[in-house]
TIBAMI-690251 format. One record per residue (C-alpha): y, z, x; residue in one letter. Coordinates in steps of 0.001 Angstrom, whole numbers, plus 500000, padded with zeros to 6 digits. Layout:
(atom (Y Z X) A)
...
//
This chain:
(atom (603014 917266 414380) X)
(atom (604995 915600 416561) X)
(atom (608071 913746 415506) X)
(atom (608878 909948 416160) X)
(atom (611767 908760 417972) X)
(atom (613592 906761 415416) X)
(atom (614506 903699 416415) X)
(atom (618258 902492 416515) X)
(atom (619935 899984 414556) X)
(atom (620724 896877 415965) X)
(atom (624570 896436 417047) X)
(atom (626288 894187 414986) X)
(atom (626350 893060 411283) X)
(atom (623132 891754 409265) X)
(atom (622336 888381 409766) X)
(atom (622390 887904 405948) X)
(atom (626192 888136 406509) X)
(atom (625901 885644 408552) X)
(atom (624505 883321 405962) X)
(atom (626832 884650 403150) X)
(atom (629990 884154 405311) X)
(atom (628819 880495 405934) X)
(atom (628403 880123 401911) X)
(atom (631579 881275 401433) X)
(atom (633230 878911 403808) X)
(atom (631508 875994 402088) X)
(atom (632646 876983 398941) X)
(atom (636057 876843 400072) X)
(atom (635555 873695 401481) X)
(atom (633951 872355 398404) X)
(atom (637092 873144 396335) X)
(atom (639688 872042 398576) X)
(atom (637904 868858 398945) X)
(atom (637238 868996 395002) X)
(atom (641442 869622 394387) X)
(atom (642635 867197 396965) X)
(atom (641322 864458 395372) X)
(atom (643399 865221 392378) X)
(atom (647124 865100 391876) X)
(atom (648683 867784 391354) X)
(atom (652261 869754 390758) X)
(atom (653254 871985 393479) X)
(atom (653485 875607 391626) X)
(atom (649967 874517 390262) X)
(atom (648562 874016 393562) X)
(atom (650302 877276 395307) X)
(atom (648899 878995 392300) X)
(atom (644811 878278 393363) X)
(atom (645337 878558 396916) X)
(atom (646741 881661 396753) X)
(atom (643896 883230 394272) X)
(atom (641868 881762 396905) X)
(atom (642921 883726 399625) X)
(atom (642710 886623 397362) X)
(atom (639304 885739 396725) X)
(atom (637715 885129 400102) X)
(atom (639812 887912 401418) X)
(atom (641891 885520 403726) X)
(atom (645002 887975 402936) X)
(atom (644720 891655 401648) X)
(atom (642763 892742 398858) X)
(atom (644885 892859 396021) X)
(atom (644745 891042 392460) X)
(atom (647113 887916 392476) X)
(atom (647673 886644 388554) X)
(atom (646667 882812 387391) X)
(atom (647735 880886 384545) X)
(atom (647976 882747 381430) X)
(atom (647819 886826 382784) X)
(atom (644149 886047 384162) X)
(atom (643567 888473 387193) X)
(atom (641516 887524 390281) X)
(atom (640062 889656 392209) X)
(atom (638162 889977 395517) X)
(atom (634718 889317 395639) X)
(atom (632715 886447 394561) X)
(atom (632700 887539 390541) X)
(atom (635950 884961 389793) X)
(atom (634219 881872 390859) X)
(atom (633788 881153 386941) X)
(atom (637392 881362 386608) X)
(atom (638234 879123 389247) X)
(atom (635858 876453 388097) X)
(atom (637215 876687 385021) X)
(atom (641176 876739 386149) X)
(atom (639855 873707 388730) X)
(atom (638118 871424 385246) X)
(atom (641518 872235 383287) X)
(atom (644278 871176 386043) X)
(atom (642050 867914 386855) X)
(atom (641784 866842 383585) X)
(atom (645416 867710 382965) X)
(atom (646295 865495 385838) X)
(atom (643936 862734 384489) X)
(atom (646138 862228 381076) X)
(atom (649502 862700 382643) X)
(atom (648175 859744 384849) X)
(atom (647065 857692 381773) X)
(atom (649977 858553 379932) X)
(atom (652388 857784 383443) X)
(atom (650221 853784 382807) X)
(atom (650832 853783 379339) X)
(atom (654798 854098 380273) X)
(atom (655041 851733 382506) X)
(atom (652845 849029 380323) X)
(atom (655671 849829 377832) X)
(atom (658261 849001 380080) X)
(atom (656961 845806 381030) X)
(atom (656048 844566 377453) X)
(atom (659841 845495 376719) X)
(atom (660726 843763 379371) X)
(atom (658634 840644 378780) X)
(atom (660009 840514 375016) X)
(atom (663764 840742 376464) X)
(atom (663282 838024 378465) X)
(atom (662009 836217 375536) X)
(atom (664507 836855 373209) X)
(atom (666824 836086 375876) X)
(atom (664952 832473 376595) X)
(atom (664956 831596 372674) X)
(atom (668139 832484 372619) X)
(atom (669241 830095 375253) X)
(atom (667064 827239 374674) X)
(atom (668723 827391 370742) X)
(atom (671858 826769 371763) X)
(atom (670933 824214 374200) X)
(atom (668719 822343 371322) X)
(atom (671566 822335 369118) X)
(atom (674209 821334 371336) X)
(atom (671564 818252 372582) X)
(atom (670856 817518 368779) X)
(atom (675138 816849 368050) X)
(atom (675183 814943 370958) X)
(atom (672176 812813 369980) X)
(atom (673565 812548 366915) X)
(atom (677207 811365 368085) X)
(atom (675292 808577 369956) X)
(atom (673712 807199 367096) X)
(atom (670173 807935 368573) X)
(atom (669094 811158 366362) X)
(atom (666437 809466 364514) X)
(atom (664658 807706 367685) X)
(atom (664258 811665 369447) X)
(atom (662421 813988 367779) X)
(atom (663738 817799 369296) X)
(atom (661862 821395 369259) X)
(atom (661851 824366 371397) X)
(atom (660763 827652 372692) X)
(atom (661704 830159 374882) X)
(atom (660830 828144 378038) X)
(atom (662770 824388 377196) X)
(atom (664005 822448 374822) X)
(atom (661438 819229 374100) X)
(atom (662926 815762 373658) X)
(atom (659941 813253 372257) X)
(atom (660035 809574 372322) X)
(atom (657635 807523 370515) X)
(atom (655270 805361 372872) X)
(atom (655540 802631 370754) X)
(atom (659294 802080 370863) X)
(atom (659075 802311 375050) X)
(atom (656280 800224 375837) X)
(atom (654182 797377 375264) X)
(atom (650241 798311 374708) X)
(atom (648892 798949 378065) X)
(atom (651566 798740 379961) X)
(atom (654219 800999 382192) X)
(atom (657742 799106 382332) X)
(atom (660255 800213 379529) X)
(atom (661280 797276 377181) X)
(atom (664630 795997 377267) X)
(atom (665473 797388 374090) X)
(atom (664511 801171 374622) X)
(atom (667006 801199 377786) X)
(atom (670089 802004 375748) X)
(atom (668177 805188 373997) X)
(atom (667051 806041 377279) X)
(atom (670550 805751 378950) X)
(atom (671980 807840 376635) X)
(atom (669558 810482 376622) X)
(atom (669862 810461 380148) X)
(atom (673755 811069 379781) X)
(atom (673331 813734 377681) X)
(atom (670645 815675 379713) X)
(atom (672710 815061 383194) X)
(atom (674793 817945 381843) X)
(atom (672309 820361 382526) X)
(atom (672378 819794 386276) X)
(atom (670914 823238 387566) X)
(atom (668192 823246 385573) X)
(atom (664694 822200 385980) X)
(atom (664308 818425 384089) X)
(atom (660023 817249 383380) X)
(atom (659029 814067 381846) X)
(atom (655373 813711 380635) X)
(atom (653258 810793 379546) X)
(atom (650697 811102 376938) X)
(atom (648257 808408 375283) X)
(atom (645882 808344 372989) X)
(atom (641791 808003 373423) X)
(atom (641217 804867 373417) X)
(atom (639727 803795 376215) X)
(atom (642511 801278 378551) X)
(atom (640816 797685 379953) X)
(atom (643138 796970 382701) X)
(atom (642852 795999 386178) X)
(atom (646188 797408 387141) X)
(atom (645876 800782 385690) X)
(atom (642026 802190 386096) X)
(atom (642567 804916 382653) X)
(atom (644754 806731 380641) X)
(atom (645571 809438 382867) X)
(atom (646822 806845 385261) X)
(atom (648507 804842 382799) X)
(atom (650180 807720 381277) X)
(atom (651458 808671 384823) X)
(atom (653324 805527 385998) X)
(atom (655157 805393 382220) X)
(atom (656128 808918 382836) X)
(atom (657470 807363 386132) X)
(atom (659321 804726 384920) X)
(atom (661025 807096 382923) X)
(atom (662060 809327 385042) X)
(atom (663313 806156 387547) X)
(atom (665591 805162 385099) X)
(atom (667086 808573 384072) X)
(atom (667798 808584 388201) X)
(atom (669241 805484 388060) X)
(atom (671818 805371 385155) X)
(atom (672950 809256 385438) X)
(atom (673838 811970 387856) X)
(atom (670774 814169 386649) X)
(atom (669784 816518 389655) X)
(atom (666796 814482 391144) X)
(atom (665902 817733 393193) X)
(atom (664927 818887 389861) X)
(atom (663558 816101 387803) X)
(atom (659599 816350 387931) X)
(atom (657039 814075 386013) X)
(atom (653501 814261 385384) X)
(atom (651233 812004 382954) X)
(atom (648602 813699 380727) X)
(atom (646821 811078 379507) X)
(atom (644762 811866 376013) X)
(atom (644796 815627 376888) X)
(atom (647506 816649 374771) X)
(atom (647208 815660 371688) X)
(atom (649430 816325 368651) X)
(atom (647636 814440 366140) X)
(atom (644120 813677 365171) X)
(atom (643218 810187 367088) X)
(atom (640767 809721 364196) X)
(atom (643627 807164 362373) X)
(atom (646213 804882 363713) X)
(atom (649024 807015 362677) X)
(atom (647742 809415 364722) X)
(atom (647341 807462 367943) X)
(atom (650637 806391 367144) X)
(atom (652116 809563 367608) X)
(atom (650354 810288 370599) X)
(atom (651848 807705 372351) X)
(atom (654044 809321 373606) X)
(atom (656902 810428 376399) X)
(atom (658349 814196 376629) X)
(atom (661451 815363 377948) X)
(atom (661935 819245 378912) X)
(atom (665216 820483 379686) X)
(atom (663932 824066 380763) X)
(atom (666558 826869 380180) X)
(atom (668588 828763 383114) X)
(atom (665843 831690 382749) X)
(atom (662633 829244 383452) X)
(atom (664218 827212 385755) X)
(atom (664744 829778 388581) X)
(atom (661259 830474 388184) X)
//
């Protein structure tokens, strides 16, 4: 019988190998992309891309060690490992992140309290030293006094300022007025706000159209007068009227209203004021 020629193989490698080599390629890819999105330390990062080179062969064969004594090889058999390495470092780098947020939240709450502290502090001292002088000017009992960490709040009754419905101080709440003036004067770099408040019921006049209006021109007047009969900083001095939106009574009696008829003095403290 006669014997066939056998045919040559074709020059070159298989064209699976062709297909495998692009699969590897995308792999790599695929990871790099996977790690760069994450953040991670140096020595961690120089640890997977050198297993990867082991891996895909990039350098000599040779086993290169990761993380704990685990040994990768060449080949495709440590992909397992890698994935695994790959879910552990990114979800490392997640809670060092959270915990990174959760320090810096700290630090700004501690901060926030400090400054605080600092503002109650200062707006103490400033209420007391206010309340002596009130008190040496025989006025302690007309000026109610409070404060927080932002001002100290001076409160004059309505009632002992103005006539019902109207805006211009009486004749006989000038002195108090003068002297609080004096006393707040001292306080020249720091920010100075008058407010008018009312209470609900509804104003019938044809000069001022409601209570927000009403309550606006009183705080006005006030803060005219201060300007007039002291050397209070007028580049600081602010007023604003509030109408009935401030209550700090119930406006269901008359001694209620009465004590929402009202004007407010805020001496803010050296912390607020270059805010």
């Amino acid at each position: 019988m006669a014997k066939g020629k056998q045919e040559e193989a074709p020059a070159g490698a298989p064209a699976w190998m062709a297909t495998f080599s692009d699969l590897m390629n995308l792999l790599l890819c695929f990871f790099v992309l996977l790690f760069s999105m994450s953040s991670t330390d140096v020595a961690k990062f120089n640890e997977v891309v050198a297993s990867l080179q082991s891996a895909f062969s990039i350098l000599p064969a040779g086993g290169q060690s990761i993380g704990e004594g685990t040994m990768v090889g060449s080949g495709i058999s440590q992909l397992p490992e890698l994935d695994v390495y790959f879910n552990e470092a990114m979800h490392q780098n997640s809670q060092e992140g959270e915990d990174e947020d959760d320090e810096q939240q700290g630090g700004v709450d501690k901060v926030l309290e400090d400054m605080k502290e600092a503002g109650n502090s200062e707006s103490e001292k400033m209420a007391e030293e206010i309340e002596k002088k009130l008190d040496e000017a025989g006025i302690a009992k007309q000026v109610n006094v409070e404060f927080n960490e932002q001002y100290v709040l001076l409160t004059l009754n309505g009632g002992i300022l103005f006539k019902s419905g109207q805006a211009d101080l009486q004749d006989e709440a000038k002195p108090i007025v003068k002297k609080i003036a004096k006393i707040i004067a001292q306080y020249r770099e720091n920010i100075i706000e008058i407010e008018g408040h009312t209470d609900n019921v509804p104003i019938h006049s044809s000069k001022f159209a409601n209570n927000n209006v009403l309550s606006t021109f009183r705080a006005l007047s006030v803060t005219d007068y201060i300007k007039r009969v002291s050397n209070v900083n007028p580049g600081l001095l602010k007023f604003s009227g509030r109408g009935s939106y401030v209550p700090v009574a119930k406006n269901t009696t008359a001694a209620g209203r009465a004590k929402n008829r009202r004007v407010e003095v805020k001496v803010y403290n050296s912390l607020y004021s270059k805010n």
